[in-house]
ZAMIFI-229800 format. One record per residue (C-alpha): z, x, y; residue in one letter. Coordinates in nm, 2 decimals, always signed. Layout:
! residues N
SITE      up    east   north  type
SITE       Z       X       Y     A
...
! end
This chain:
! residues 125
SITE      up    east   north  type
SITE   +2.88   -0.90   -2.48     X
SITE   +3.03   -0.63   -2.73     X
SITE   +2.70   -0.53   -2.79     X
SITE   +2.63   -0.47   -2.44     X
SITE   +2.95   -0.27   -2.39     X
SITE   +2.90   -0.02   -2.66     X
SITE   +2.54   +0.04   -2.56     X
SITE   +2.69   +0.11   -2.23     X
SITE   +2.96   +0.35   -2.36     X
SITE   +2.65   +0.51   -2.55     X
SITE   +2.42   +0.55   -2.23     X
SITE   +2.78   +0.74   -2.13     X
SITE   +2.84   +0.92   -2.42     X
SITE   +2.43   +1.06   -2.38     X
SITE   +2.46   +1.10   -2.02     X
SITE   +2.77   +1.35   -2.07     X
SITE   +2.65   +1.54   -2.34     X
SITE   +2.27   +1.57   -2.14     X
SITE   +2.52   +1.72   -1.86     X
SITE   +2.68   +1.95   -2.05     X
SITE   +2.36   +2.08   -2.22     X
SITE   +2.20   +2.09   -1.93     X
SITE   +2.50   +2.31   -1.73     X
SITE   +2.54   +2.51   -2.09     X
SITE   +2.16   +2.62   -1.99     X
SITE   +2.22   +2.70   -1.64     X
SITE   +2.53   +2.89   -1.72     X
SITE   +2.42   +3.10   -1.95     X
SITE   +2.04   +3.05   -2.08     X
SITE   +2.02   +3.36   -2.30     X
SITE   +2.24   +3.27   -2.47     X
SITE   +2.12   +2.88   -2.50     X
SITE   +1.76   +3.00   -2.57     X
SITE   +1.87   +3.22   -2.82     X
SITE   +2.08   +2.94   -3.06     X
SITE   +1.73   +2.73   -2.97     X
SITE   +1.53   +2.99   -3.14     X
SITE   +1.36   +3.03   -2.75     X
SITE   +1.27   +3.36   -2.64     X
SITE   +1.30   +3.43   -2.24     X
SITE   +1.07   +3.64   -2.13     X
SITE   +1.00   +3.73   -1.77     X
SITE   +1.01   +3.49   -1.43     X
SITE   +0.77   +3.22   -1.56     X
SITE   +0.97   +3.19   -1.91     X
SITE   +1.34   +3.14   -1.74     X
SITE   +1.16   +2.90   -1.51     X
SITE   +1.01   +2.72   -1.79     X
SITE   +1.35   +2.70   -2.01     X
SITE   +1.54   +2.58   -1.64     X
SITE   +1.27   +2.32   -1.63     X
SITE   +1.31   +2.17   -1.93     X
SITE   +1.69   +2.29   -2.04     X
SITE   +1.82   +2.20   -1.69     X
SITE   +1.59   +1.99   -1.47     X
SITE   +1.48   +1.74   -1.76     X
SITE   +1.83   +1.72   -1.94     X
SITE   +2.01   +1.68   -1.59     X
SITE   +1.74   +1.38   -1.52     X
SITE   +1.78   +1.23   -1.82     X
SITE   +2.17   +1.19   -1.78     X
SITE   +2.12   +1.06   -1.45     X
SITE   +1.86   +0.84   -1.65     X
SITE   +2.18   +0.75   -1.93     X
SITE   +2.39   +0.70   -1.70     X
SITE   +2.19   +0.50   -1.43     X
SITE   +2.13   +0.24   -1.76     X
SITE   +2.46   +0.25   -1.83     X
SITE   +2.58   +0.10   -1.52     X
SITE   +2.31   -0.17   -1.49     X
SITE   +2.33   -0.35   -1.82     X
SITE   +2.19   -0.62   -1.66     X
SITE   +1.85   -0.41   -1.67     X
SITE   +1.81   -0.33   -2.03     X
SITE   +1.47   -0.15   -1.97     X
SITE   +1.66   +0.16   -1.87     X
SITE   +1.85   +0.21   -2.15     X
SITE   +1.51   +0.18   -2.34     X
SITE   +1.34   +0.44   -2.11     X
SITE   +1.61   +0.60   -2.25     X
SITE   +1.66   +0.62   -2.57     X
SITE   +1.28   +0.69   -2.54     X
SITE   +1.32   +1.01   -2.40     X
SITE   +1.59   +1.10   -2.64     X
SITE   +1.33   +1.01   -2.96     X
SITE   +1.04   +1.17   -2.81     X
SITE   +1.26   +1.50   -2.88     X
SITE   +1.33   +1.44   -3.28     X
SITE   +0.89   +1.30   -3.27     X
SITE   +0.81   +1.62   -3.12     X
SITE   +1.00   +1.82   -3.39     X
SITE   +0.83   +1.63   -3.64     X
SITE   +0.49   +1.67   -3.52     X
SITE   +0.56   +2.03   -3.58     X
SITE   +0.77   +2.02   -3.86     X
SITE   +0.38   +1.99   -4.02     X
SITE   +0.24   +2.35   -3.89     X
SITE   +0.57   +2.49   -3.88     X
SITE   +0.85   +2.37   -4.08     X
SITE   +1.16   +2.15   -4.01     X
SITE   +1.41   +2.30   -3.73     X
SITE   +1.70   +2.50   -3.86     X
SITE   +2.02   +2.54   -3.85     X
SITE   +2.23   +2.38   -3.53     X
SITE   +1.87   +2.26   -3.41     X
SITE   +1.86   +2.01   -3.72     X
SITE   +2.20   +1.90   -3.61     X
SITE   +2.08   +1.83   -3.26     X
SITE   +1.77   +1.63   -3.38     X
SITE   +1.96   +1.39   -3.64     X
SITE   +2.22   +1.38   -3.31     X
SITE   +1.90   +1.27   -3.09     X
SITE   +1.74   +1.06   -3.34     X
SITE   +2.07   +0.86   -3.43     X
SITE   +2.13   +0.79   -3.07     X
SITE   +1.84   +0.68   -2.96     X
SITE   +1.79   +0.40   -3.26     X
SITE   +2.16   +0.31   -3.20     X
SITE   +2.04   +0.22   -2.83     X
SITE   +1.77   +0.02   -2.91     X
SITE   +1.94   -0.16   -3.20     X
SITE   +2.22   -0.26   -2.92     X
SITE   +1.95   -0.41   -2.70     X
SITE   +2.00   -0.66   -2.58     X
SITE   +1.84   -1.00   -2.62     X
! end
């Protein structure tokens, strides 16, 4: 049962911190894109950053927070903390051609990749 409760209060903790990213980005995505090393250029790149910034980050704390209150459906927390270590996998896979993300990026990843273990280590059983 605690086990349950504090991978609820994670799925929480995740779905309010996907919010605020996500309202961050619509607020003020220049400035967003810019501490993401994203450059905005013309309609299709704002609509690209809003899509992914905004649109994905505000479904995936409906996601969090959709898992957090049905614990009795463990599969979305899992869905979630998938889509919060398919972030830190994609960084990696570039980390090969490019190099590791800098900087508050880094941070963000080992945030992502922390929280997304911790969820599926508190599956459960």
């Amino acid at each position: 049962m605690l086990k349950q409760r504090l991978r609820a209060q994670l799925l929480s903790l995740v779905a309010l911190a996907s919010s605020l990213s996500a309202l961050a980005a619509m607020m003020n995505p220049d400035r967003v894109a810019t501490a993401m090393g994203v450059f905005l250029v013309g309609v299709n790149g704002y609509s690209q950053f809003f899509a992914v910034y905004v649109g994905l980050r505000f479904a995936q704390a409906f996601l969090a927070l959709l898992a957090a209150r049905r614990a009795d459906q463990p599969v979305l927390g899992d869905i979630t903390a998938l889509f919060l270590l398919a972030q830190p996998a994609g960084r990696f896979a570039a980390a090969f051609a490019i190099g590791l993300p800098q900087g508050l990026l880094l941070v963000v990843c080992g945030i992502e990749l922390a929280a997304g273990l911790l969820l599926l280590a508190l599956r459960p059983r």
